[in-house]
N, C-alpha and C positions, 0 to 999 in steps of 0.2 A: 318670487323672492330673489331669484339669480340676476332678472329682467331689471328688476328693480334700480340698479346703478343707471342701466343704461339709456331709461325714460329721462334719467335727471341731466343727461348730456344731450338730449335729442335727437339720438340715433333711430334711423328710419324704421318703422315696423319688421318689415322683412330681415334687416338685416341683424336685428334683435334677435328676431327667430333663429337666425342661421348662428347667432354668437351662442344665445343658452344653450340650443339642443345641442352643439360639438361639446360643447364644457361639460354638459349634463354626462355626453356619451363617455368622454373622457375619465370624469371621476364614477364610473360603471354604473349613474343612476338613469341611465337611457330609458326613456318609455313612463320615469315618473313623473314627471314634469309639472301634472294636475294633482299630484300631490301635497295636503297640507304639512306643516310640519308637524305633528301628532301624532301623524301617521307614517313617521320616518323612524325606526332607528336612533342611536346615539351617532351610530359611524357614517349613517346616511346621512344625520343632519349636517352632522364635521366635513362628508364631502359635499353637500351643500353650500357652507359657508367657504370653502373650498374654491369652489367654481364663482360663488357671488365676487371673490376676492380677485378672482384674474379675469372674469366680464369686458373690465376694461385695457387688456393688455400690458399691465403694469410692467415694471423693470425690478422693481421690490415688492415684499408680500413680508408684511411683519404679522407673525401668530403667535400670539400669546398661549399658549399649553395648549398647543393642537392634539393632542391625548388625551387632553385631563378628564375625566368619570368616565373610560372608553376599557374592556376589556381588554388584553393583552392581543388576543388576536385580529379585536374591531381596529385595538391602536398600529397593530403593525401593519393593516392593511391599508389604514389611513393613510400613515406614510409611505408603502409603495406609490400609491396614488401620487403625494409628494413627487418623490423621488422621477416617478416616471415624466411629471408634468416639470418638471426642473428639467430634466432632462431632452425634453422634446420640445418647448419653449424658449430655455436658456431664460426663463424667472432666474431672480433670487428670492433665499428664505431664511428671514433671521427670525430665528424661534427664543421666545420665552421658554424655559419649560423646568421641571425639577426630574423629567421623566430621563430615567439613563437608556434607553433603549433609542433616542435622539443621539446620544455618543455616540453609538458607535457606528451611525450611518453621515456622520455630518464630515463634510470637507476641512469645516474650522470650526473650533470648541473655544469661545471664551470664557472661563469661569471666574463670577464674581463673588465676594466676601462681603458683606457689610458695605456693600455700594463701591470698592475697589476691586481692579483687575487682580485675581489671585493666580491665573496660569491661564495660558493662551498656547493652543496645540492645535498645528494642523497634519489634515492627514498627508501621509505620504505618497506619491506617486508613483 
């Protein structure tokens, strides 16, 4: 599933292997890898789609309700995961989401109304 991007760019076997299994290690699913998704979790599968999303190195990562059906504790660990992979990458991540627990970890909050900019807040340093 994570592999998946990478066959459709032509990246060499091996170095396939070496991209999923760091990404797998990183979002803490190390050792699942011959996992279906069924057999994942809500928050395994979210760090799944997770790792599928930065496979290819991107500069941007747009996630539509990266929380959403995720238990309070699945969701806050989700986002460390975030957090950490933001972090030690330098990705960006523009999140969809209605989940307030996204506030109050984000650098820049833009909130929209009815398809207009309603308040734009970023954090302080």
């Amino acid at each position: 599933n994570v592999e998946y991007p990478l066959l459709l760019t032509g990246i060499p076997r091996a170095e396939r292997s070496t991209r999923v299994s760091d990404l797998l290690d990183r979002v803490g699913l190390g050792g699942k890898h011959d996992r279906r998704p069924n057999g994942l979790s809500g928050g395994e599968r979210q760090r799944v789609a997770i790792a599928r999303a930065l496979v290819n190195r991107p500069n941007l990562v747009l996630a539509d309700e990266p929380t959403a059906n995720l238990d309070s504790v699945t969701g806050s660990a989700v986002l460390d995961v975030i957090d950490d992979l933001r972090d030690r990458t330098g990705v960006t991540f523009l999140f969809a989401s209605h989940d307030p627990r996204l506030l109050e970890r984000m650098d820049r909050v833009i909130t929209l109304k009815d398809g207009v900019v309603e308040q734009e807040v970023s954090a302080c340093a």
